[in-house]
C-alpha positions as CSV (number, residue, x, y, z in Angstrom):
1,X,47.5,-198.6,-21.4
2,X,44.0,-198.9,-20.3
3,X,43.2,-197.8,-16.2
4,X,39.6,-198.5,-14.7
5,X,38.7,-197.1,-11.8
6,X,35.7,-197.9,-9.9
7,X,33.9,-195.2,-7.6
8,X,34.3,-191.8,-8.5
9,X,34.5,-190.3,-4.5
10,X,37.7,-188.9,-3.2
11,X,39.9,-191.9,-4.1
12,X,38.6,-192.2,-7.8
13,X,38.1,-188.3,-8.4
14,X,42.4,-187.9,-6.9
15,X,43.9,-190.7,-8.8
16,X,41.8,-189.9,-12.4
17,X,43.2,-186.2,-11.7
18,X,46.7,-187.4,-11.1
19,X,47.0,-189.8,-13.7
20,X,45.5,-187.6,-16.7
21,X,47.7,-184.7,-15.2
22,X,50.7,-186.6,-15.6
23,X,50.0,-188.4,-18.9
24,X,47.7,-186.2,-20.9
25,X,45.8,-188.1,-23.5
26,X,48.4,-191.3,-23.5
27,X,46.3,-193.4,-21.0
28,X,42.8,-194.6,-21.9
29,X,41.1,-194.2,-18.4
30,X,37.7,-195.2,-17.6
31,X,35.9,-194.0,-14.6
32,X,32.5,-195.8,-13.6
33,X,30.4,-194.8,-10.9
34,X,26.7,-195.6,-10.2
35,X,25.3,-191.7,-9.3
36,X,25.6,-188.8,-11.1
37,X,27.4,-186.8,-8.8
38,X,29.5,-185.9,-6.1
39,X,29.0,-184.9,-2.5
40,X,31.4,-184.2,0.1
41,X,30.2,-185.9,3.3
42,X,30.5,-182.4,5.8
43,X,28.1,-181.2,2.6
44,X,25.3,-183.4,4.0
45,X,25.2,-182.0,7.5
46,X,25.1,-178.5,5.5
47,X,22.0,-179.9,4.0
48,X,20.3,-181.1,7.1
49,X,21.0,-178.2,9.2
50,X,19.3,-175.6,6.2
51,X,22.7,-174.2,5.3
52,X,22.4,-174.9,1.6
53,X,19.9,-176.5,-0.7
54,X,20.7,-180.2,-2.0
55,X,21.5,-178.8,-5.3
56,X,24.2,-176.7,-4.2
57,X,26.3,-179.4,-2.6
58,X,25.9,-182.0,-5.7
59,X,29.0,-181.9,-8.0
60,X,28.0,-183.4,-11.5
61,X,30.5,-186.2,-13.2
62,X,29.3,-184.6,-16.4
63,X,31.7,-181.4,-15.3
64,X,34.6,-183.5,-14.6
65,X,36.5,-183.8,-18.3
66,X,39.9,-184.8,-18.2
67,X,41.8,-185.7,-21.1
68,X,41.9,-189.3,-22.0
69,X,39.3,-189.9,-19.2
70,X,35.7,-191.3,-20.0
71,X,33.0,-191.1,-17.4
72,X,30.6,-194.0,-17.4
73,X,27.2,-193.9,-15.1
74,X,26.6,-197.5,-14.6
75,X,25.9,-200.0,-11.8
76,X,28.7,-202.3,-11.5
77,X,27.7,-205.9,-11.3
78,X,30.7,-208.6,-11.4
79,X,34.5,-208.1,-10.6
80,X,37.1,-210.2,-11.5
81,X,40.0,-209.1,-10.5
82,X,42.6,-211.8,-11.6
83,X,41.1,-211.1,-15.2
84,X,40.7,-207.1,-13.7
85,X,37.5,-207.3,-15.7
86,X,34.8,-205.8,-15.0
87,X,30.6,-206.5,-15.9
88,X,28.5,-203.3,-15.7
89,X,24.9,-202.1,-17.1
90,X,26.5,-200.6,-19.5
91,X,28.4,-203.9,-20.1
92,X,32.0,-205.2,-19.7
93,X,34.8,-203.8,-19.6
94,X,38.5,-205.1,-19.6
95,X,41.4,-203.4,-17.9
96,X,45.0,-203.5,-17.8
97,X,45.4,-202.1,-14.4
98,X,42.6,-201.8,-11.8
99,X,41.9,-199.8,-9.4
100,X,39.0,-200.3,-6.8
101,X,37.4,-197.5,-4.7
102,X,34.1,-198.4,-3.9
103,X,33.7,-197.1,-0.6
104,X,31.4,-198.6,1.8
105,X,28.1,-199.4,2.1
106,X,25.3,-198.8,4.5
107,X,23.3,-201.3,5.6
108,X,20.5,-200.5,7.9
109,X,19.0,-204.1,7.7
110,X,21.7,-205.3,10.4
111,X,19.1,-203.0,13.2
112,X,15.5,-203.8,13.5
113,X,13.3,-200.5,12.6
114,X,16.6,-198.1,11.2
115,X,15.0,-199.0,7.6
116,X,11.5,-198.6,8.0
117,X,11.4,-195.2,10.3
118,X,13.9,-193.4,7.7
119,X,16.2,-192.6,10.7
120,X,19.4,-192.6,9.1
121,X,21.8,-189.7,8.1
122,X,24.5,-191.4,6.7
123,X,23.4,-191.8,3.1
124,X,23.0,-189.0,0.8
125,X,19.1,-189.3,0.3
126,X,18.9,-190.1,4.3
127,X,20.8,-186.8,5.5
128,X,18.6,-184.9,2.7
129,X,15.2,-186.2,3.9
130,X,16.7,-185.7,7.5
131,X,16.7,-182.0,7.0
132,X,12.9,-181.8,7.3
133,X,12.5,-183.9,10.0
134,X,14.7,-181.6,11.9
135,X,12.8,-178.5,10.5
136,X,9.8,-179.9,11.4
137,X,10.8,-181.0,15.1
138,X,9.2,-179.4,18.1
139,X,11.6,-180.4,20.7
140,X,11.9,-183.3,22.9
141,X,14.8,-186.4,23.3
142,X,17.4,-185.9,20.6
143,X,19.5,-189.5,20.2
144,X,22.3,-190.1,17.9
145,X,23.3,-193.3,17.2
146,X,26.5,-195.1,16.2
147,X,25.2,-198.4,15.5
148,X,28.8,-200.1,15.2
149,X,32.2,-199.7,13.9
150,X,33.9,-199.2,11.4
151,X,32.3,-196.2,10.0
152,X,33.3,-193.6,8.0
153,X,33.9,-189.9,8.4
154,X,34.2,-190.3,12.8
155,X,33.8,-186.8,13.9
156,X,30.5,-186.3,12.2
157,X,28.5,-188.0,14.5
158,X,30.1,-185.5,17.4
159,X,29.4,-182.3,14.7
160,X,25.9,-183.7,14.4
161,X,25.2,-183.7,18.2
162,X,26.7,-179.7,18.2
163,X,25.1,-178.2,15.5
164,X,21.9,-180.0,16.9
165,X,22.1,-177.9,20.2
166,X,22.9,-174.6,18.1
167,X,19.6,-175.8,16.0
168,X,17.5,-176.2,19.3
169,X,19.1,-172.7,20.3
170,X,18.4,-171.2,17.2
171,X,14.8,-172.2,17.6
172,X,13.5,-171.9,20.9
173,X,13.4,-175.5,22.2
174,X,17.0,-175.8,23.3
175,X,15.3,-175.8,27.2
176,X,12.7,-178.1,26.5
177,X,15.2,-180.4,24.4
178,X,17.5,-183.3,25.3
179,X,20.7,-184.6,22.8
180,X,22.2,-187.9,23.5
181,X,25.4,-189.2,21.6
182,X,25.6,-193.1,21.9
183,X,29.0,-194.8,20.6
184,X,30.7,-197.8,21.1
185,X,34.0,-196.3,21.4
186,X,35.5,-195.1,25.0
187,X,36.0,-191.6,23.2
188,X,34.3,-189.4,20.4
189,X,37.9,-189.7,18.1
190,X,39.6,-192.7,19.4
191,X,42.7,-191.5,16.6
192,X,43.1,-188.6,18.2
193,X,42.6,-187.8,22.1
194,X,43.1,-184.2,21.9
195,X,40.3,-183.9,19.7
196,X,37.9,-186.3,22.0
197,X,39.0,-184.1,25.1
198,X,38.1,-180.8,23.5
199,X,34.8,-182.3,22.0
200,X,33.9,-183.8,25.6
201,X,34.3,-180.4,26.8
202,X,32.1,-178.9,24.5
203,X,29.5,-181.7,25.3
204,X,29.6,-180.6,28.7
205,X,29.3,-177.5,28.1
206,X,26.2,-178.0,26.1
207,X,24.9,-180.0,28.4
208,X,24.8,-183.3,25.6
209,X,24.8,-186.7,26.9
210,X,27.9,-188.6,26.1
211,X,27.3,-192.6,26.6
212,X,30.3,-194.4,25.5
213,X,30.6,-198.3,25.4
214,X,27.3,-198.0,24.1
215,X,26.0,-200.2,20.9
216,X,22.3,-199.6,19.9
217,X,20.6,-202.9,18.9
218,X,17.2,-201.6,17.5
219,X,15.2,-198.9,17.2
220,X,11.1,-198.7,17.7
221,X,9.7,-195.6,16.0
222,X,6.2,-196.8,17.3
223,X,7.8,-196.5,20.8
224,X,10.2,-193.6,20.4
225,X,13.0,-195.7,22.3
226,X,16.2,-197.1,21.1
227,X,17.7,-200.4,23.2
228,X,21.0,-201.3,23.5
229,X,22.8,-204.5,23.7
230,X,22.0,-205.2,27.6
231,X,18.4,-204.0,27.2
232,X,18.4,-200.5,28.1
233,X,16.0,-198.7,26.4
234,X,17.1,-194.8,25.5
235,X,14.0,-193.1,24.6
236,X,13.7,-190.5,21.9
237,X,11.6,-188.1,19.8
238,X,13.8,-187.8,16.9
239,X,16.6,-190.1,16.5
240,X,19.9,-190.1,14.0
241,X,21.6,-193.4,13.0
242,X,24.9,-194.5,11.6
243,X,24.0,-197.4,9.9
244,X,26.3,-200.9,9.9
245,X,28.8,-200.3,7.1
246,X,30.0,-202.8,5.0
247,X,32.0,-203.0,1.7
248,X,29.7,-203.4,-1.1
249,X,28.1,-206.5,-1.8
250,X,29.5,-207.0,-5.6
251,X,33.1,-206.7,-3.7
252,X,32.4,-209.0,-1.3
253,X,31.2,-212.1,-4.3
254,X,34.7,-211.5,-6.1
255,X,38.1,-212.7,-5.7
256,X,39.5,-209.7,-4.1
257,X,37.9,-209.6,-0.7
258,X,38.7,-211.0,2.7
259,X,37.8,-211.0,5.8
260,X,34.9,-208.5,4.5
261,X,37.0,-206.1,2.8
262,X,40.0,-205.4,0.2
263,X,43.2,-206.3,1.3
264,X,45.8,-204.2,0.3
265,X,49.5,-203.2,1.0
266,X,49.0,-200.1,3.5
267,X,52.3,-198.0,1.8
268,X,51.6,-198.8,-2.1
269,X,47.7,-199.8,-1.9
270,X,48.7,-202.6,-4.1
271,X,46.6,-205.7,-3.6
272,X,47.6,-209.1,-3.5
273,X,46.2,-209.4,-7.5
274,X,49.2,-208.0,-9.7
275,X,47.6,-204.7,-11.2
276,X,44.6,-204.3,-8.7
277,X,45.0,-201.7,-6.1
278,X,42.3,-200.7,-3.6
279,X,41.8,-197.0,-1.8
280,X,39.5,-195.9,0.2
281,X,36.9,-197.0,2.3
282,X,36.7,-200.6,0.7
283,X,40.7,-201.3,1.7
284,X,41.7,-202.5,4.6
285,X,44.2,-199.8,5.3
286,X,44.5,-199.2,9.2
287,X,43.0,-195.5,8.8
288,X,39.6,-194.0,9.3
289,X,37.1,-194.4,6.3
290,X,37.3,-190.6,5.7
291,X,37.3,-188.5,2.1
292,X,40.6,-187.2,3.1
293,X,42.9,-190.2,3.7
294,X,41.3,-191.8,0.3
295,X,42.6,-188.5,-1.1
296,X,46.4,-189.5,0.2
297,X,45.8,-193.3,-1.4
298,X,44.6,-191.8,-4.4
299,X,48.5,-190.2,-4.4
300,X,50.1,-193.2,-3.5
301,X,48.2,-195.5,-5.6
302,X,48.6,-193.2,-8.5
303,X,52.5,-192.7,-8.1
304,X,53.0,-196.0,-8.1
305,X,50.9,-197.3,-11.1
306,X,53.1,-194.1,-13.2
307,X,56.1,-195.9,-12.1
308,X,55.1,-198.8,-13.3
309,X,54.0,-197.8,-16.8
310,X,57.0,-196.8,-16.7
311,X,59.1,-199.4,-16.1
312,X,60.3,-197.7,-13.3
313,X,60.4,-198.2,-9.3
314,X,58.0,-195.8,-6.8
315,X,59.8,-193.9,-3.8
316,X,56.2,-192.7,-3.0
317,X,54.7,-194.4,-0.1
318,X,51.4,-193.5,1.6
319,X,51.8,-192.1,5.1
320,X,48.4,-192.2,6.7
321,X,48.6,-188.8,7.0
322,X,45.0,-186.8,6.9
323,X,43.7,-183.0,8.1
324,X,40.6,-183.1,9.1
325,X,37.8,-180.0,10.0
326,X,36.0,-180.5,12.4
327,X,32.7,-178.6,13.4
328,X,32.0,-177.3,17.1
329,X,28.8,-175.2,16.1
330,X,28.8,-171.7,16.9
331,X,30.9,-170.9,14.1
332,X,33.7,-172.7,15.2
333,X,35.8,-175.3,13.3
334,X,39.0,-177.2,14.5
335,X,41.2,-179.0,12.5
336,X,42.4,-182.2,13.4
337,X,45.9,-183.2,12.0
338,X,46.5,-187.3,12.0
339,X,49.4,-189.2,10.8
340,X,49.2,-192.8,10.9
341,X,52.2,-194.5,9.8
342,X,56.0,-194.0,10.2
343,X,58.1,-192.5,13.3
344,X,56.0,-189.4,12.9
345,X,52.8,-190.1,14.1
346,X,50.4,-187.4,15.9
347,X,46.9,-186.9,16.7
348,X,46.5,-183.0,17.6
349,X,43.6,-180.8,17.0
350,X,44.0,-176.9,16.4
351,X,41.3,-174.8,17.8
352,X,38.6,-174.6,17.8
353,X,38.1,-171.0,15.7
354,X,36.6,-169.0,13.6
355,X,40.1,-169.1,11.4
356,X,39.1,-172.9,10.4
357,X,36.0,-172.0,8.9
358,X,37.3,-169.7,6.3
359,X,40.3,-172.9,6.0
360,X,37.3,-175.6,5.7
361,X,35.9,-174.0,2.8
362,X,39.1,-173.4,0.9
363,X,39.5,-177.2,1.4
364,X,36.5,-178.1,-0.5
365,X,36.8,-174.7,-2.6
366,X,39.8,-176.3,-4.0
367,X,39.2,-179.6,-4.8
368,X,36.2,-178.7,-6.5
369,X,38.3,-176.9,-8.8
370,X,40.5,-179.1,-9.2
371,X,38.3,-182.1,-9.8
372,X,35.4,-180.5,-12.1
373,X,36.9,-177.3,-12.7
374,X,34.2,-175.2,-10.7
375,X,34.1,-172.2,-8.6
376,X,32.1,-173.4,-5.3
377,X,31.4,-172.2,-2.3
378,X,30.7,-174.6,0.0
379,X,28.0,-172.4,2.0
């Protein structure tokens, strides 16, 4: 039975465990992914904020050796999923079930001047160049923009905006400093109101600008000023984007997109393509683009596909269910626990404390170890 898994982030990295866990050698599983190594997303802000180097927070997919798993580093560049054949740069390969977890991509053409004043943080290479900007800054209008939605990962624009202030703090220029968060949501989490309460709190105790309802249109380095869709014009001196994401273009030119991203049955992941299934931030799944609910489909998906080598049915359904840390500066982490699907659904945050620090780093701690078979620490 031949498996081919496309993206090699939390979804691919889960499922590739699960499935050479459970079946040793007997499957022939191919894992392609275009970089040659993994990042968790908090790691980036540990990056910019001079936690940790860049080399300590990349994971390389030469570490991750599963049995009857091969790791291919190649750019992906045709899918057809009714064949579940795939073209490469390292050429084609041919599947007998397919799984897609591509995650989306970051376009910062869709806003006039994000591209050309490097003012994203979103992408690997953007929140690494990003930390020496905000080395290097000497104080002045802080702005961080949310340039639309959906986009992945939604607290981190909030834990940006709070380990800014302890950055200004740390250095002097918190007095002589301004930090604006601009979103086009009513509320920080709109999952999860708890969460958006405590973090408003925190704003206002901070004394960080929260302007909701708010989509940025274009940024003017030149200028220093950012202007929103009915012409305002939010000046700045150092300014943080979250680029328009979309699902990558090589998805979008085959036959198993719609309506800009991967349809999929939200409890089995299953597309409408017998032997494709989608997890992740490419699936339309009706849960946040976050690491940790592509973890969950990366269950789900991978029960299910067992089942059906074989020949049996799959009890296993995904629940939407994701905990998520979240970072409130001054050494404080909450953890937000969501559940999307079924009677059971909650949105509650615990803390924030010093206790979900030391639980944060187990989190990735553990994965790590499971994935690659490390010991990490993520600072």
């Amino acid at each position: 039975m031949r498996i081919l898994v496309l993206g090699a982030g939390f979804g691919g990295l889960e499922l590739t465990t699960t499935l050479a866990e459970e079946f040793g050698g007997e499957l022939e599983i191919t894992l392609i992914d275009k970089t040659e190594s993994f990042v968790f997303g908090f790691s980036k802000l540990d990056v910019m904020f001079g936690r940790v180097t860049e080399e300590h927070v990349k994971h390389q997919y030469a570490d991750f050796v599963k049995p009857g798993v091969k790791f291919v580093q190649a750019e992906i560049t045709r899918i057809d999923g009714a064949a579940r054949r795939v073209e490469t740069s390292a050429g084609e390969f041919e599947a007998d079930i397919l799984v897609v977890g591509l995650g989306a991509d970051l376009d910062c053409s869709v806003t006039p001047g994000l591209a050309t004043g490097a003012n994203e943080f979103y992408t690997e290479a953007g929140a690494f160049a990003m930390r020496e900007k905000i080395a290097a800054f000497g104080g002045g209008n802080v702005v961080i923009g949310v340039i639309s939605a959906p986009f992945k990962c939604p607290p981190a624009p909030s834990e940006t905006a709070l380990l800014m202030h302890d950055q200004l703090v740390k250095s002097g220029l918190r007095d002589t400093s301004t930090i604006s968060l601009v979103m086009p949501f009513g509320r920080p989490i709109p999952p999860s109101p708890d969460a958006s309460a405590a973090l408003l709190e925190a704003f206002a105790q901070r004394d960080i600008s929260w302007r909701p309802q708010t989509a940025i249109v274009s940024v003017d380095d030149a200028r220093g000023v950012a202007t929103t869709e009915d012409g305002t014009e939010i000046p700045y001196d150092l300014f943080l984007g979250v680029p328009h994401h979309r699902a990558p273009a090589v998805v979008l030119a085959s036959d198993i997109s719609e309506n800009g991203w991967i349809p999929v049955d939200p409890l089995t992941l299953e597309t409408p393509i017998d032997g494709v299934y989608a997890v992740g931030d490419v699936a339309a799944v009706g849960t946040p683009r976050a690491g940790v609910f592509a973890e969950g489909q990366a269950k789900a998906a991978a029960a299910s596909i067992a089942a059906r080598i074989r020949g049996e049915a799959s009890d296993t359904k995904y629940d939407g269910h994701g905990v998520c840390y979240l970072e409130f500066g001054e050494e404080q982490v909450g953890m937000v626990d969501v559940t999307f699907f079924g009677e059971d659904k909650t949105a509650t945050l615990t803390g924030p404390s010093e206790q979900y620090v030391a639980d944060k780093t187990e989190f990735g701690t553990s994965r790590i170890k499971r994935w690659f078979g490390n010991d990490w620490v993520a600072t």
